[in-house]
C-alpha positions in Angstrom: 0.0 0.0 0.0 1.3 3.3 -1.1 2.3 5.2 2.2 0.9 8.8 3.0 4.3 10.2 3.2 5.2 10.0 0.2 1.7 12.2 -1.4 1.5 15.4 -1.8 -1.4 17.8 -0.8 -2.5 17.9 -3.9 -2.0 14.0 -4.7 -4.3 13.4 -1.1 -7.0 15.8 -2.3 -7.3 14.1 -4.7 -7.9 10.7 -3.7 -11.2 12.3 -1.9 -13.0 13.0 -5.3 -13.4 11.2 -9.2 -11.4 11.5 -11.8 -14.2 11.8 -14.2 -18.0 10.0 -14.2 -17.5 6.6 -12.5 -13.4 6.1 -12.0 -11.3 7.4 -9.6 -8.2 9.2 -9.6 -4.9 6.9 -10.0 -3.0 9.5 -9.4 -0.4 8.8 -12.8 -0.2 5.3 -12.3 0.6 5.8 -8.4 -2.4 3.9 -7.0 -4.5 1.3 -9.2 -7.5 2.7 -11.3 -10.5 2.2 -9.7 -13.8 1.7 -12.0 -17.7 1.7 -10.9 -20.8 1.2 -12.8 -24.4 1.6 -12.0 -26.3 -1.6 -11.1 -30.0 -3.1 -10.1 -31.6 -4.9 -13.3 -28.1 -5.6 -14.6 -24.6 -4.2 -15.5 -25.5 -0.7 -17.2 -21.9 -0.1 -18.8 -21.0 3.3 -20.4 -18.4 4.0 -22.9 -17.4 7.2 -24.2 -17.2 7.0 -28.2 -15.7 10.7 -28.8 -14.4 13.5 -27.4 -14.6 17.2 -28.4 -12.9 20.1 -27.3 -14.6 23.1 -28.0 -15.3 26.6 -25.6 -18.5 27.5 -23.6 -20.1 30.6 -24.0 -17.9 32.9 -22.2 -14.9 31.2 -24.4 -13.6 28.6 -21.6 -12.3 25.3 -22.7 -15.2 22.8 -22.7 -15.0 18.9 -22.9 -18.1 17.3 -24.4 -18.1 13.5 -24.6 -20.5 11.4 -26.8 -21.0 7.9 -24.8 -23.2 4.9 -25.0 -24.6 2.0 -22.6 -23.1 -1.1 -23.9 -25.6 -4.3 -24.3 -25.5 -6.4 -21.5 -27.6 -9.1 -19.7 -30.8 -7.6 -18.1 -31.9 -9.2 -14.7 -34.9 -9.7 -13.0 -35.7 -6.2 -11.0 -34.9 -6.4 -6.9 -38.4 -6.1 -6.5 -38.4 -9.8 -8.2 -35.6 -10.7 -6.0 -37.3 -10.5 -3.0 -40.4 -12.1 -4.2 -38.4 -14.7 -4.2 -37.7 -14.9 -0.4 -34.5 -17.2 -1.6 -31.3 -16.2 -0.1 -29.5 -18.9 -2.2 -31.2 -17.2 -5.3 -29.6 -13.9 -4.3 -26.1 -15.0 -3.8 -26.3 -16.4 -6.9 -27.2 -13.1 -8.9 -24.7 -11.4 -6.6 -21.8 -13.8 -8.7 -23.4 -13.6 -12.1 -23.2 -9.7 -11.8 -19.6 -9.9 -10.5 -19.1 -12.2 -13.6 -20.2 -9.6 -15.4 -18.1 -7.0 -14.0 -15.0 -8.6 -14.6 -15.7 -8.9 -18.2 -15.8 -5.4 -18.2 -12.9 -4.5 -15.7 -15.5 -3.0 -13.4 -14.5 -3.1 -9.9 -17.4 -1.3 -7.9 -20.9 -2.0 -8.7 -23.1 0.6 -7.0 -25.7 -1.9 -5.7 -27.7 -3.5 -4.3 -30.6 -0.5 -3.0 -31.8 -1.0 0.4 -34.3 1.7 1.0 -37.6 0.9 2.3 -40.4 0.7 0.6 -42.6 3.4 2.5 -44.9 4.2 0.0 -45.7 2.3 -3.4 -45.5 5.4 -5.2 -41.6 6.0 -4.7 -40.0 5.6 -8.6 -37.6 3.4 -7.9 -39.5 1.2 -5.8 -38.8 -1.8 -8.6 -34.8 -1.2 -7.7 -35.5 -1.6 -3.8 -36.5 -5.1 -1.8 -39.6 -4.6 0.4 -40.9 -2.5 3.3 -39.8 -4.7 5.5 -36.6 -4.3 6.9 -35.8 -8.1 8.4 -36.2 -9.6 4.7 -34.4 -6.2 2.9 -31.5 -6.9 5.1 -31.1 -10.5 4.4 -31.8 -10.7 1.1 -28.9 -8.0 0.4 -26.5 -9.2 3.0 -27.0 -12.6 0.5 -26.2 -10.6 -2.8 -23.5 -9.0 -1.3 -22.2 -12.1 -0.4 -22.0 -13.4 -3.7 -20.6 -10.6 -5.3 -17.7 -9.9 -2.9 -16.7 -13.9 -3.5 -15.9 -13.2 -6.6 -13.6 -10.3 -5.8 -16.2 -7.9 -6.8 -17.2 -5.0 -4.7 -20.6 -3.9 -3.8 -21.9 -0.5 -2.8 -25.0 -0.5 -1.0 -27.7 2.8 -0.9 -28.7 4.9 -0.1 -28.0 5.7 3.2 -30.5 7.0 4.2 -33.8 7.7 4.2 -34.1 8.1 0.6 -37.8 7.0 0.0 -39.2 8.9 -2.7 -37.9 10.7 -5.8 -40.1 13.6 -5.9 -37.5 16.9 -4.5 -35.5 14.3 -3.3 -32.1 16.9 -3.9 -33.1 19.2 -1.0 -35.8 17.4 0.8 -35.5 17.1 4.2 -36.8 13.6 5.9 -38.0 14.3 9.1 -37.8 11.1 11.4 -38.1 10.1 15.1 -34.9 8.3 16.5 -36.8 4.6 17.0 -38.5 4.7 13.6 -34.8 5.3 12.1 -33.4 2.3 14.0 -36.5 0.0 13.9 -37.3 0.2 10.1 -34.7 2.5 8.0 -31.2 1.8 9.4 -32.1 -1.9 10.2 -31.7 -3.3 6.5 -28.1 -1.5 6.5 -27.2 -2.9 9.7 -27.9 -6.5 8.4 -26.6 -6.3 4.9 -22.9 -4.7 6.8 -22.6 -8.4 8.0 -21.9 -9.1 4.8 -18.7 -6.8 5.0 -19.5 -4.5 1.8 -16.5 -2.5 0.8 -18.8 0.6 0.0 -21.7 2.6 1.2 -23.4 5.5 -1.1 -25.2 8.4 0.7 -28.3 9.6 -0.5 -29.2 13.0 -1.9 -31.9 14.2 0.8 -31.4 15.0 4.7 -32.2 13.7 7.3 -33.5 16.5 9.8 -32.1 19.1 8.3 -28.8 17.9 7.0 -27.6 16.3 3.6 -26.3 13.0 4.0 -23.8 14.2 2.1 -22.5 15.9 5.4 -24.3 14.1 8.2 -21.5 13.4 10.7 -23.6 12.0 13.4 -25.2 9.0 10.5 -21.4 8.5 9.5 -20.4 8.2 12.7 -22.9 5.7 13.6 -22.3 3.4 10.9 -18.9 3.4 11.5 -18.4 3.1 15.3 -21.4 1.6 16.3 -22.5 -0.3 13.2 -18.3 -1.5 12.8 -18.9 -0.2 9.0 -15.1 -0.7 7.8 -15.0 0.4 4.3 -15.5 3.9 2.1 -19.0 6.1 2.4 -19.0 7.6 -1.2 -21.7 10.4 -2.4 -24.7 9.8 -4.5 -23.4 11.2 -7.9 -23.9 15.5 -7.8 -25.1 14.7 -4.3 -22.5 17.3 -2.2 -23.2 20.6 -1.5 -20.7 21.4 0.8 -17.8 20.5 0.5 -15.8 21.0 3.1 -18.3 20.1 5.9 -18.6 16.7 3.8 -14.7 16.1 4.5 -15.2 17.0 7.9 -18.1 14.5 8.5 -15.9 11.9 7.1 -17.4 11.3 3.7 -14.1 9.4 1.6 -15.3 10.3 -1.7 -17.2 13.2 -3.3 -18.4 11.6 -7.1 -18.2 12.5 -9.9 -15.5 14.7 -11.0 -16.0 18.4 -10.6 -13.2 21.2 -11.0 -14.4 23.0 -7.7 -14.4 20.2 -5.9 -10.4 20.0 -5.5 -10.4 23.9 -5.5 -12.6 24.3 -2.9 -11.3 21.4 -0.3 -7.3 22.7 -1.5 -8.3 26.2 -0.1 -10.2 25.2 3.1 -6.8 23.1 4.1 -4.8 26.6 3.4 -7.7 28.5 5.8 -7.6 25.9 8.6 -10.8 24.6 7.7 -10.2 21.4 7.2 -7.1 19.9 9.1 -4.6 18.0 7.3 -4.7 15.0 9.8 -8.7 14.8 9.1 -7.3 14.5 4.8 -5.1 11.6 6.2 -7.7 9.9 8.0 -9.6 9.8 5.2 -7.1 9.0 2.6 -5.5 6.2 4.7 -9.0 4.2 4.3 -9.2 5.3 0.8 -5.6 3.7 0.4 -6.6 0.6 2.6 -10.0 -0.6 0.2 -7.8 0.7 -3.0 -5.3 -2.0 -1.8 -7.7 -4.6 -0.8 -9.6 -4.5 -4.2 -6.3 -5.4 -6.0 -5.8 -8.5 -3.8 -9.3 -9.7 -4.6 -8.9 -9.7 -8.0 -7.4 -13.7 -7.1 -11.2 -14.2 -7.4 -11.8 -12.6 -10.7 -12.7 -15.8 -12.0 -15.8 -16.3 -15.1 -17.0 -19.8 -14.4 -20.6 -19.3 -16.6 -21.0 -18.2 -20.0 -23.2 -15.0 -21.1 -25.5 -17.3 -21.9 -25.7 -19.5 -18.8 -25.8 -15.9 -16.9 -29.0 -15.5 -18.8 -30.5 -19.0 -17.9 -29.7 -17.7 -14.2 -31.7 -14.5 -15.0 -34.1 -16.6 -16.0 -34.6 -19.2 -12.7 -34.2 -15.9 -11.0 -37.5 -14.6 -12.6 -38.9 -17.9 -12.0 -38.6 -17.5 -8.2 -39.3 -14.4 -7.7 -42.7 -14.3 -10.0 -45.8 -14.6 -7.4 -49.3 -16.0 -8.6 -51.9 -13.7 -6.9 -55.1 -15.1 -7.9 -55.9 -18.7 -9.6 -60.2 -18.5 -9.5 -60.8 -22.5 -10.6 -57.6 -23.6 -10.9 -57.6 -22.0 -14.3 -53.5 -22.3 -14.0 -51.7 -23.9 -15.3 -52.7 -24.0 -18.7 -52.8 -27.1 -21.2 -51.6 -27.3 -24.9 -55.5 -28.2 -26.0 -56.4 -25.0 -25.2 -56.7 -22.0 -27.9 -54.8 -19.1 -25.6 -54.8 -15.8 -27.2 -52.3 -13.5 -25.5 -52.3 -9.6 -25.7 -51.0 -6.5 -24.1 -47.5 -4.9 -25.5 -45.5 -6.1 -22.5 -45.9 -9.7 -23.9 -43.7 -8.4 -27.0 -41.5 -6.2 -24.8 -38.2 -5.9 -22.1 -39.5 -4.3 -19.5 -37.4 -2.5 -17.0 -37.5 -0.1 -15.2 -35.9 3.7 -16.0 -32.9 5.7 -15.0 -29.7 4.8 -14.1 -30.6 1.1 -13.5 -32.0 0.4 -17.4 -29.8 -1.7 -19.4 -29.7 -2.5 -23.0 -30.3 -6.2 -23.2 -27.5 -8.1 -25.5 -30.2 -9.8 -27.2 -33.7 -9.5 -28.2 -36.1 -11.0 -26.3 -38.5 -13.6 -27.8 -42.2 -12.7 -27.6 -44.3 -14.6 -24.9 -46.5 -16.2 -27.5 -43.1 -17.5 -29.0 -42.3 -19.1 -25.4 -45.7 -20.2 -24.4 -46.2 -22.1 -27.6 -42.7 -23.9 -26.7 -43.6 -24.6 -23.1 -46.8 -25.9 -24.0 -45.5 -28.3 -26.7 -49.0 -26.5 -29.1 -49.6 -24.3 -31.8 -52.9 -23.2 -30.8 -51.2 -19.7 -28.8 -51.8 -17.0 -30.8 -51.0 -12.9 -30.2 -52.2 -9.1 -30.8 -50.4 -6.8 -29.0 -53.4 -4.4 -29.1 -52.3 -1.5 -30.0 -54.6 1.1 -28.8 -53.2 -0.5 -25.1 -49.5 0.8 -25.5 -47.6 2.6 -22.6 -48.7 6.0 -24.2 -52.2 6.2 -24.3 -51.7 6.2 -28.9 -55.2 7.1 -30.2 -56.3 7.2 -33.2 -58.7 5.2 -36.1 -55.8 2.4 -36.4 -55.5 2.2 -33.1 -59.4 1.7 -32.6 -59.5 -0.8 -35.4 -56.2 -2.6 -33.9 -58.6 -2.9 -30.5 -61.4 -4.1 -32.0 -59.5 -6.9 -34.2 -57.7 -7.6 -30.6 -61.4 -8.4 -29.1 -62.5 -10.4 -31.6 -59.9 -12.9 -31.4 -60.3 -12.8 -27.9 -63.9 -13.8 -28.0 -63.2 -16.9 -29.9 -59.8 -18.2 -27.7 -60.3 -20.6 -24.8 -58.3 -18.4 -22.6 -57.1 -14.6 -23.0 -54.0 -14.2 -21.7 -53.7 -10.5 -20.8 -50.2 -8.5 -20.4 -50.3 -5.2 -18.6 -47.7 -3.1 -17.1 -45.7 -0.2 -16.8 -41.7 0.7 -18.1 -39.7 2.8 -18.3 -41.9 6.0 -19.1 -43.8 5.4 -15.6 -40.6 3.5 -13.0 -37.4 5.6 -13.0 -35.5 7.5 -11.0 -35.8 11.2 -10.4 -39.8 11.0 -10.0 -42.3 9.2 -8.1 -45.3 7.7 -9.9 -48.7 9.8 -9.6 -50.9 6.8 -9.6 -51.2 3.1 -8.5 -53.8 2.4 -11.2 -52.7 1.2 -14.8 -53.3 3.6 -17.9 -57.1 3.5 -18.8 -56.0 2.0 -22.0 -54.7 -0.8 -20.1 -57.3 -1.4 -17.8 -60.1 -0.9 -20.9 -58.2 -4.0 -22.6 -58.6 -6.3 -19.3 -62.3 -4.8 -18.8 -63.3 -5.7 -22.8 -61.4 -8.9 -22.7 -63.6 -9.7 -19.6 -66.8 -9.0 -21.4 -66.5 -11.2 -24.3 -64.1 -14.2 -22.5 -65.3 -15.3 -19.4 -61.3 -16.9 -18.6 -58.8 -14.4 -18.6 -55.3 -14.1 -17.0 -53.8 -11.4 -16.6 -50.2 -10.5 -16.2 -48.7 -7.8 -14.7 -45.1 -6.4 -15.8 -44.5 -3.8 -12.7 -42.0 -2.8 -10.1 -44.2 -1.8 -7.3 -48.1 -2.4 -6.2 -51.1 -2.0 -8.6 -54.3 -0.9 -8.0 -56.7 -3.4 -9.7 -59.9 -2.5 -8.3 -61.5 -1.9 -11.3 -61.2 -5.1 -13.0 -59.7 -7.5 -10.0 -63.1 -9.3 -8.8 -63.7 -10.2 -13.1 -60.5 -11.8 -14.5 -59.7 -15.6 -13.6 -56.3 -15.3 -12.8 -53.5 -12.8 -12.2 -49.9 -13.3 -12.1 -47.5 -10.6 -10.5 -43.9 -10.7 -13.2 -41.8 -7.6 -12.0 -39.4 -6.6 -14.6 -38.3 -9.6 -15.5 -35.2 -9.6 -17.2 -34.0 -11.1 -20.6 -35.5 -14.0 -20.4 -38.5 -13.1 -18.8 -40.9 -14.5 -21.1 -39.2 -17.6 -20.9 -40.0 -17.7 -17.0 -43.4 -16.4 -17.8 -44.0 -18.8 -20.2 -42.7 -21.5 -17.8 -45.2 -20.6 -15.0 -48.3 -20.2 -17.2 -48.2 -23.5 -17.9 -47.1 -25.3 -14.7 -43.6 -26.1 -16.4 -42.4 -24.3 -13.3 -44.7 -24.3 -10.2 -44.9 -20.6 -8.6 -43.5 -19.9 -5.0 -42.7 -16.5 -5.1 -44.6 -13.9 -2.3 -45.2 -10.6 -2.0 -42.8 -8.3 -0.2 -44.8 -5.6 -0.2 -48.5 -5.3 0.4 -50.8 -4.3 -2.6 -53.0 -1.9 -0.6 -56.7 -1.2 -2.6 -55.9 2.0 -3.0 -53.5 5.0 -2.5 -55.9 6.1 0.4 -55.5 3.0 2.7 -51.0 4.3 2.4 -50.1 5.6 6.0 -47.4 7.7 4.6 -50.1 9.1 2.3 -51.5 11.1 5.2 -48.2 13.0 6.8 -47.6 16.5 5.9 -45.2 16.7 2.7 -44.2 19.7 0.6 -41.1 20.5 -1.5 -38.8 20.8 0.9 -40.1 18.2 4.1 -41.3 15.2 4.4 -42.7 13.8 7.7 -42.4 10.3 9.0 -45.1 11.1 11.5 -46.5 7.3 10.8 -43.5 6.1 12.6 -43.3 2.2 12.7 -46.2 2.2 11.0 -45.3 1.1 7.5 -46.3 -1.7 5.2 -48.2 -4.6 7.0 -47.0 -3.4 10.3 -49.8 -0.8 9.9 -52.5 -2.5 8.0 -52.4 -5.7 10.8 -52.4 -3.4 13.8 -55.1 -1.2 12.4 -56.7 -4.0 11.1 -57.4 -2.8 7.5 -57.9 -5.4 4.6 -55.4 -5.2 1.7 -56.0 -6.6 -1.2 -52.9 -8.7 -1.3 -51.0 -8.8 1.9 -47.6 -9.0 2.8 -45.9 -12.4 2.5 -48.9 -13.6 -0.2 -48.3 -15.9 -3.0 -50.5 -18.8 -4.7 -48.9 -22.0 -5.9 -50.1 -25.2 -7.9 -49.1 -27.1 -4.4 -51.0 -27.2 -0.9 -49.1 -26.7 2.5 -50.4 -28.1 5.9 -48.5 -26.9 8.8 -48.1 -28.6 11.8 -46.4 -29.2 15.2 -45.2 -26.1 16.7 -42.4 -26.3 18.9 -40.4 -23.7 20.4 -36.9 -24.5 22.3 -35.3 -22.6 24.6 -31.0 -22.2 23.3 -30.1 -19.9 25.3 -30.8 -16.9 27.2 -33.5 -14.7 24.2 -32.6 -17.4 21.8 -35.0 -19.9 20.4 -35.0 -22.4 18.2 -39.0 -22.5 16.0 -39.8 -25.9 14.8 -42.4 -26.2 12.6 -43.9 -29.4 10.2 -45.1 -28.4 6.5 -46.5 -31.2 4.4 -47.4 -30.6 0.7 -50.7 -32.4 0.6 -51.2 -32.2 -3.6 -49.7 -34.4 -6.1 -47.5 -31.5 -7.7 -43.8 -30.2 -6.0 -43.4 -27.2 -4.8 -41.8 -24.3 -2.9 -43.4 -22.9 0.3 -41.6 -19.7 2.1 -42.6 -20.3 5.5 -42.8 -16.9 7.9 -42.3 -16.0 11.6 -43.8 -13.1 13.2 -43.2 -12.2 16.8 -45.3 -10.1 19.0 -45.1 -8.2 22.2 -48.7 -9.0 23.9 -48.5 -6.2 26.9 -45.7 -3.9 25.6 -44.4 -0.6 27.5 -44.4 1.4 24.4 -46.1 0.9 21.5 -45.1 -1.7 18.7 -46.6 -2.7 16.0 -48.7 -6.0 16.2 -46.3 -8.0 14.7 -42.9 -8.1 13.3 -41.5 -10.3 10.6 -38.2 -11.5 12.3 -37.2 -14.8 10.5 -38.3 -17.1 7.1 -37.4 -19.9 5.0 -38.2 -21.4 2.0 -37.6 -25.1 0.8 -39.1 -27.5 -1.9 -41.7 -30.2 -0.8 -42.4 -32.9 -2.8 -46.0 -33.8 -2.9 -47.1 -36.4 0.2 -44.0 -35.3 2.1 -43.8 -33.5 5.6 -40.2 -31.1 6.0 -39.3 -30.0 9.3 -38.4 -26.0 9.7 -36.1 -24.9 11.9 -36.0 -21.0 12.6 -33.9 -19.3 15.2 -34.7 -16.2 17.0 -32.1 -14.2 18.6 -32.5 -11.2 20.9 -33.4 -9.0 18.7 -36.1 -10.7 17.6 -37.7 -9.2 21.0 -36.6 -5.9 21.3 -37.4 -2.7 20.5 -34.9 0.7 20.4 -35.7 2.6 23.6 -34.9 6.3 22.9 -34.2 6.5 26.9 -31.7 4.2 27.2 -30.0 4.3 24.2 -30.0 1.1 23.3 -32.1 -1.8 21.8 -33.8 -2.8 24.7 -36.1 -6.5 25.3 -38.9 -6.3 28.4 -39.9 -9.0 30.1 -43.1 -10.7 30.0 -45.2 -12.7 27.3 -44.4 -13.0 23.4 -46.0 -14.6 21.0 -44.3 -16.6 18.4 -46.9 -16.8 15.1 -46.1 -19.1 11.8 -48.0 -18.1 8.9 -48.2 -18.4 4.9 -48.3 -14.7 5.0 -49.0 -11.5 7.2 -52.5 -12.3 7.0 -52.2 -16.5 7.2 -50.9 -17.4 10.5 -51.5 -21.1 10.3 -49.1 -22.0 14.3 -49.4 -20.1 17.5 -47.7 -20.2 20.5 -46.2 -18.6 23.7 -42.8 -17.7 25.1 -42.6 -15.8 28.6 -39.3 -14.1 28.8 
């Protein structure tokens, strides 16, 4: 490791800010060259194509850059992820993204996004894992895991409290100490056992100061939280400079000319000591090193196209059946299935920094159903008048109409609905839970002249489906499902693949029934004044019916549970043992979920908190023992006077359910 001695001021300064978009200085071949790249639905790789110097208006000298986003392999969104409830799925995306990196000599990837999901509205809501910070924590501290084994480094975000879009560059989030530590930090705390080399501050504050500069957050996840690597800034996110340095931020991205000018000068006034540059640099200089030793495990073991098989099981996994009126699912090859929509001939993503140009095209869903199925009898009309961008017209009309007609005469209508790119990005939140009325007219029409339709649903976040919900057969929640998403679609439709993904994150019926809905909010503040409230925690304790809660998922399979037990370990550790027997003819996946409660509590808490899970395969006639351990902080709460996550004495309640609103096992503990 390069020693401090030997750098310059200048040399040091520079080591606290990028050389340019996404690398970092190297200082002329002093230290390595460190490269990042934006990451959630895949490897979005940028390459600059040409360069032109010209002069800006007042005749400075002006770089302007033409670049591209190379084709990669487009994965399953982390909304899809989660639905899968599989930490073995997660690990394993977490090495076919590091495979992907190292093709590319890209040593940081700024992912995975850990911010909670407090209101389905939030933009990049397909990008994040749940509102629900036990299963965000684990199923990133997994992904991590994965990535860092194959020398890769991962950056999780964005710390913190970074829950919408809207304003989100000089909006202040306004939060109570408990609800920070119960439900925001906690998914950071869990994914740091993981050891991630990097953490990104978000743009917004936190009670009145930019996490940019938020010494007290910093210092928390460092000395209390044992966070051992480099905080770096959301890109453009610093706006001052100096107090950044001072908080202890190590690196202020991307490149900008004041940057170095600014911190130079505040060393020369005092402002910044030379011993707080070391400090910082040292670290800087410690992960530098560290990344060059763990490029031993830059190794490729899968092929691009393997990598896209593994987009495609994770799709399978994470895909969750909502609604199966008749068993209409899974479908047979004797049956004429017309399938419509324009997601069915589409990759769907979500926008912004995380949209990747697939390497290949994808093959239409009538293409992959009609393979799955072994039958020639699936036929397709995208509908045209039922695009993302409500396109009018006579045509358009006439495209409808001939789109009904065929519907009328198929067996099943297969329905694909969704949103994209133009509705899920970052920068802005959506406006609206509800489908365009395009969309919702073609699973209303479909409806009136085919009594069996399925629909599906290409989304990153909850959809409000109130208008057509209680008159379609079936409906099967995708995500943004990657490459090969039609492939997994395909493969679930008709039973090829049996479903077992679950919802993390409720589907309220509407955008009333959202706690965070209600809190004062204007361009500059945001109030958490629903506290703990959020997600299931609120809709359970308030008792207020969703129309698919927390946890939820269908599958071809049934699951009995049976045989609580509950062992004492240790002092606040217990060991839940549980019985699940798939009583069908057809194997299958069941995620299996604890929920603890407090029953005579000192403070409030929520009714119950998700605070362990698994999920294995059952064959059909077979019983599988689960075995779940609790720890202590399965019990406890943060008290605010005492500083500390504290557990009270007295009777809990240990519940076993299929979901949040399915708990199949009571029983109770006295502490």
């Amino acid at each position: 490791m390069i020693d401090l001695k030997n750098l310059n001021i200048d040399q040091k300064i520079k080591l606290l800010i990028g050389s340019g978009a996404m690398e970092l200085f190297n200082l002329d071949g002093v230290v390595p060259s460190i490269m990042a790249s934006d990451a959630s639905c895949g490897l979005r790789y940028t390459v600059t194509t040409s360069t032109t110097h010209t002069r800006d208006d007042n005749g400075a000298p002006r770089v302007v850059e033409q670049k591209h986003d190379e084709p990669n392999i487009t994965y399953p969104s982390s909304n899809m992820l989660a639905n899968s409830w599989d930490l073995d799925i997660a690990k394993i995306m977490g090495k076919a993204l590091a495979e992907d990196c190292i093709e590319k000599d890209v040593d940081v990837l700024l992912g995975p996004g850990l911010n909670i999901k407090r209101t389905p509205l939030c933009g990049r809501n397909f990008e994040y894992y749940s509102e629900d910070p036990y299963l965000s924590g684990h199923i990133a501290k997994a992904y991590v895991e994965g990535m860092q084994s194959k020398g890769v480094c991962a950056c999780v975000k964005h710390y913190i409290a970074n829950n919408s879009e809207d304003d989100r560059l000089w909006k202040s989030s306004e939060i109570d100490e408990r609800t920070l530590r119960e439900i925001y930090l906690t998914p950071f705390e869990i994914a740091l056992q993981a050891n991630p080399l990097f953490i990104m501050s978000s743009y917004n504050m936190v009670n009145g100061v930019w996490m940019s500069e938020h010494k007290k957050l910093y210092d928390l996840l460092k000395n209390e939280l044992g966070f051992n690597g480099l905080i770096v800034s959301d890109w453009g996110a610093v706006s001052n400079h100096v107090a950044s340095v001072n908080a202890g931020l190590n690196i202020q991205m991307p490149y900008r000319a004041q940057f170095f000018d600014t911190i130079k000068q505040a060393v020369a006034d005092g402002k910044i000591t030379e011993e707080t540059i070391d400090s910082l640099v040292k670290k800087n200089l410690e992960i530098i090193d560290l990344i060059q030793k763990n490029k031993s495990k830059h190794i490729i073991e899968t092929t691009k196209e393997e990598r896209c098989d593994i987009s495609q099981k994770i799709a399978e996994a994470g895909i969750v059946l909502l609604k199966n009126q008749d068993n209409i699912l899974p479908l047979n090859n004797t049956q004429n299935i017309l399938v419509s929509g324009f997601p069915a001939n589409s990759s769907l993503s979500g926008g912004g920094a995380c949209y990747v140009v697939p390497y290949k095209n994808p093959v239409d869903l009538r293409t992959c159903l009609e393979k799955a199925l072994n039958s020639d009898k699936v036929s397709m009309d995208l509908a045209t008048r039922c695009s993302f961008n409500d396109v009018g017209g006579n045509n358009a009309y006439m495209g409808f109409k001939a789109c009904l007609e065929k519907a009328s005469n198929a067996d099943i209508a297969v329905v694909t609905v969704g949103t994209g790119i133009r509705v899920e990005y970052e920068g802005t939140d959506r406006r609206t839970l509800k489908l365009t009325k395009e969309q919702e007219d073609l699973i209303l029409e479909t409806c009136k002249v085919n009594d069996n339709v399925v629909v599906c649903i290409y989304a990153g976040s909850a959809i409000d489906m109130s208008a057509w919900i209680d008159k379609v057969k079936a409906v099967v929640y995708v995500g943004f499902a990657g490459i090969q998403g039609h492939e997994a679609v395909a493969n679930i439709l008709s039973g090829k693949v049996n479903p077992s993904g679950k919802l993390s994150e409720t589907f309220p019926y509407s955008l009333q029934d959202v706690p965070a809905t209600k809190t004062y909010d204007d361009a500059f503040v945001s109030v958490y004044s629903e506290g703990l409230n959020v997600g299931y925690r609120y809709y359970a304790t308030h008792n207020i019916k969703t129309l698919f809660p927390f946890g939820y998922g269908l599958s071809y399979s049934n699951f009995e549970y049976s045989n609580l037990v509950i062992n004492k370990l240790d002092d606040l550790k217990y060991e839940v043992k549980f019985d699940i027997t798939n009583t069908s003819s057809v194997v299958g996946a069941e995620i299996a979920q604890v929920y603890v409660r407090d029953v005579i509590s000192n403070v409030y808490r929520p009714k119950f908190e998700l605070k362990g899970f698994d999920k294995k395969q059952i064959k059909p006639n077979e019983t599988v023992t689960f075995s779940i351990v609790l720890d202590e902080r399965a019990f406890a709460f943060y008290s605010t006077a005492k500083d500390c996550w504290t557990v009270e004495n007295g009777k809990f309640e240990i519940l076993v359910g299929a979901s949040s609103d399915d708990i199949r096992l009571k029983q109770n503990i006295v502490l």
